[in-house]
C-alpha positions as CSV (number, residue, x, y, z in Angstrom):
1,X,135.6,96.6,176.2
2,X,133.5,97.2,173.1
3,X,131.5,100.7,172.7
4,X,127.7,100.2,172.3
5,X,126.6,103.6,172.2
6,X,123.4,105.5,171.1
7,X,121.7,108.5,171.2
8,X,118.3,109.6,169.4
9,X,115.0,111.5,170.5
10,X,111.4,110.4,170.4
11,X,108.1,110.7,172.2
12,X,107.1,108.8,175.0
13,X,104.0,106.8,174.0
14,X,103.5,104.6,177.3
15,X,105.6,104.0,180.1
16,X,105.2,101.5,183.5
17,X,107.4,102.0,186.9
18,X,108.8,98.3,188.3
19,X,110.6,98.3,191.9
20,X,112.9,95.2,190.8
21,X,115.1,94.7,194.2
22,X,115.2,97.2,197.6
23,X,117.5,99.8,196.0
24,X,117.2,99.5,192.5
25,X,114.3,99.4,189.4
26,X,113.3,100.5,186.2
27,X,110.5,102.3,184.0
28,X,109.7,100.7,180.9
29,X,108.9,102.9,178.0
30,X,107.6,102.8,174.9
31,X,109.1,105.5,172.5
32,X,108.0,106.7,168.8
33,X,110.9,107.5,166.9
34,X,110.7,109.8,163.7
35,X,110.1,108.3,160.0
36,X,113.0,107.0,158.3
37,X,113.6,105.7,155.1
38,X,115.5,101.9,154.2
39,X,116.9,100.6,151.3
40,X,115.2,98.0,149.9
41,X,116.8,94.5,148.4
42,X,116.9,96.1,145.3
43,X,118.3,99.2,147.0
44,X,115.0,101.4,146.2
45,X,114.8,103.6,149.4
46,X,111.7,103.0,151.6
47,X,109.5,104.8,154.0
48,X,109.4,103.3,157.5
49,X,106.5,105.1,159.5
50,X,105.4,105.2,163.0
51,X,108.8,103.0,164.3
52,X,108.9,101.9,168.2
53,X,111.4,101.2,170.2
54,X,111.1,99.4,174.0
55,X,113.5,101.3,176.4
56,X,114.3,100.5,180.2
57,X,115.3,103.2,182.2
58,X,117.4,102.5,185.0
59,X,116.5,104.1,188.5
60,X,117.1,103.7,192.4
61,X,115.6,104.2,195.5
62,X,116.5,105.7,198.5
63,X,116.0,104.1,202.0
64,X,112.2,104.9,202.0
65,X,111.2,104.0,198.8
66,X,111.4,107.0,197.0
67,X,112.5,106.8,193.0
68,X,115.9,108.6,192.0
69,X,115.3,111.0,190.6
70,X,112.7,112.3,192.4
71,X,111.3,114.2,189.2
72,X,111.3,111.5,186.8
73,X,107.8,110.2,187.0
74,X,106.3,113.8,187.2
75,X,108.2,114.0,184.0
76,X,107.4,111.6,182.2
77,X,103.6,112.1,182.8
78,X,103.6,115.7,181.8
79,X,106.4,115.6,179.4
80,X,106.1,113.4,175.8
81,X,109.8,114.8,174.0
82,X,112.8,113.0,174.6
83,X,116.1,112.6,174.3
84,X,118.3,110.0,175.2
85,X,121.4,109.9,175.9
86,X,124.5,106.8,176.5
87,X,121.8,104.3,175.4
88,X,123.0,100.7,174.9
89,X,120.9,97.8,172.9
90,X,120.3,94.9,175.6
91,X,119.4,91.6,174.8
92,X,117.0,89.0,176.8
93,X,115.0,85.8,176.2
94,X,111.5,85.1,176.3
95,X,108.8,82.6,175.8
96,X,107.4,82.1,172.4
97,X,103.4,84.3,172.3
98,X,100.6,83.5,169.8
99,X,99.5,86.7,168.1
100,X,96.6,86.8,171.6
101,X,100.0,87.0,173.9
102,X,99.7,83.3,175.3
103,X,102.4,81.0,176.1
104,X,103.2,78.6,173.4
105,X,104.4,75.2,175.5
106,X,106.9,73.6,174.0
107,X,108.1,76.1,171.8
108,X,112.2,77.6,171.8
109,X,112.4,80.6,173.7
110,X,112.8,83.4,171.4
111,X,115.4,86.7,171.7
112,X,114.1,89.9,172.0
113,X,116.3,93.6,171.9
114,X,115.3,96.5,174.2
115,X,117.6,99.5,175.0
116,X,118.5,100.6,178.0
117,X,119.8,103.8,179.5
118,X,120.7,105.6,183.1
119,X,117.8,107.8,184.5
120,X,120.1,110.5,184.4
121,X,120.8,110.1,180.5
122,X,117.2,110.9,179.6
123,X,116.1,114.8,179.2
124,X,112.7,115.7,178.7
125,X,110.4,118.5,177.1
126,X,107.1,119.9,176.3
127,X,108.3,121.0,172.9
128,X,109.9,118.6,169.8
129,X,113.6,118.4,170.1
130,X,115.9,118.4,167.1
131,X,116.2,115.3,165.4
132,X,118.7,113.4,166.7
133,X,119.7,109.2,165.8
134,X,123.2,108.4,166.0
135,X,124.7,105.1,167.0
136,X,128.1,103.4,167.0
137,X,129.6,100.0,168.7
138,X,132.8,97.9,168.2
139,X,131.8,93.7,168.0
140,X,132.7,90.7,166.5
141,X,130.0,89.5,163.8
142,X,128.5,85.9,164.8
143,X,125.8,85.5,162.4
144,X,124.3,87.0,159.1
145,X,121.3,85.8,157.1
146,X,121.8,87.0,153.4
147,X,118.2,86.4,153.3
148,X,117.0,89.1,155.4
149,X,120.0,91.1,155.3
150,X,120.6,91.5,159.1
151,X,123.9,91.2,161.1
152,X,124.0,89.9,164.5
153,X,127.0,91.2,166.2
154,X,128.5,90.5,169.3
155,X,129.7,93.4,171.9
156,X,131.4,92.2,175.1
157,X,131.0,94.6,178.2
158,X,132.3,94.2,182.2
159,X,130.4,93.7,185.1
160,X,132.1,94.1,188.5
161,X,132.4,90.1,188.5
162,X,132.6,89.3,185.1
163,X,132.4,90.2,181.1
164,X,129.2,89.9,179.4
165,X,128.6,90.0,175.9
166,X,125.2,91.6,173.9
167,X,123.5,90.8,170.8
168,X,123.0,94.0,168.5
169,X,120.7,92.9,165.1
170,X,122.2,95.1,162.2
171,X,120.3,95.5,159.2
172,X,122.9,96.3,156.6
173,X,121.0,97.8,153.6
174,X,123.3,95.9,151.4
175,X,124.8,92.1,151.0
176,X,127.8,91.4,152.5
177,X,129.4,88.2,152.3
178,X,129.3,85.6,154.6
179,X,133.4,85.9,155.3
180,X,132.5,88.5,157.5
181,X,131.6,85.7,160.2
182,X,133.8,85.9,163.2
183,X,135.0,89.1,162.0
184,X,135.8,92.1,164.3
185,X,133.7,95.1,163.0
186,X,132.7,98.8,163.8
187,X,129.4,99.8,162.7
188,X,127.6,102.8,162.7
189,X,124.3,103.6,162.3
190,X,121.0,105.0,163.7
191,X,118.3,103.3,166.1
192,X,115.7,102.0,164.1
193,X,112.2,100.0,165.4
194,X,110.8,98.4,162.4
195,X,112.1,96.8,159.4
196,X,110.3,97.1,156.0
197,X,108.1,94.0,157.0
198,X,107.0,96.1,159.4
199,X,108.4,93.2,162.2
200,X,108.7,94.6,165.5
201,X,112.1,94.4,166.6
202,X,114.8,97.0,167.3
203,X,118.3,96.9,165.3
204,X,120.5,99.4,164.1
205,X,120.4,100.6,160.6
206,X,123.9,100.2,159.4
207,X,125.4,103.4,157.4
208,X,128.6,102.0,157.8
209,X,130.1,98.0,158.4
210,X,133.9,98.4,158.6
211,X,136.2,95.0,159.0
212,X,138.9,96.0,161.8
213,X,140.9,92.9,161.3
């Protein structure tokens, strides 16, 4: 199977707990990440300030309802440094919002990108940790707008039934041609929250594209 690996460190800025089924849920997060600098279309490097990234933290329960682990809420209420850990960029549909958050009818679903990680791959502090944003996957590229400059990759990963496939968005701070299409590629990067336009999405910021074909 592809690797879709990352690891980085932030500060927790809001989280929510959600029971999803008897034995299973997840705490949903909102994490600042540190400033970090872009190129540019005309390769001029940019600041990026105050970047956000959605993460869902997988947990369990035991037979009476108690989260696994049993610390994690205490930590992430009294804790704000983080570092995660074996993270993996997730991809899901939604309906299309109006800038007041209400349902446009009629309108194409739209993709979003979250990460995701293991309770158990998130370590917590009262002090700054080191800075930390590394990330590297194996895919196969299935779309790139020379417009915008970001890759959509394709990395294919096995459930106990079947193998699924996630969408990573890589912004590739240069232009590549559109031959890459179809393409098997590794990429590294770092985890990054908002492009120049200051859009709200999470991608990876490409240091390196490499054609494995």
């Amino acid at each position: 199977m592809d690797r879709n690996i990352c690891i980085f460190n932030g500060t927790v800025e809001w989280y929510k707990e959600k029971q999803i089924g008897p034995g299973w849920g997840l705490i949903n997060c909102r994490v600042g990440l540190p400033n970090f600098e872009l190129k540019d279309s005309l390769g001029v490097m940019q600041k990026v300030t105050k970047p956000i990234v959605w993460l869902n933290v997988k947990t369990t329960y035991s037979q009476d309802g108690i989260i696994q682990p049993s610390n994690i809420l205490t930590n992430f209420e009294e804790k704000r440094f983080v570092v995660i850990s074996d993270a993996k960029i997730s991809h899901y549909d939604t309906e299309a919002k109006d800038k007041d958050g209400i349902v446009i009818k009629g309108a194409p679903r739209q993709t979003r990108f979250s990460l995701e990680c293991n309770a158990y791959n998130i370590t917590f502090s009262h002090q700054p940790y080191q800075e930390i944003n590394a990330c590297s996957f194996k895919g196969r590229v299935i779309d790139y707008n020379e417009t915008t400059d970001i890759m959509t990759v394709s990395c294919s990963y096995r459930t106990k039934t079947e193998v699924k496939h996630k969408l990573v968005p890589v912004y590739t701070q240069k232009k590549y041609t559109p031959i890459l299409k179809g393409a098997p590629v590794i990429v590294t990067g770092s985890v990054c929250g908002k492009t120049l336009s200051r859009e709200s999405i999470l991608y990876i910021a490409a240091d390196t594209i490499i054609n494995i074909k």
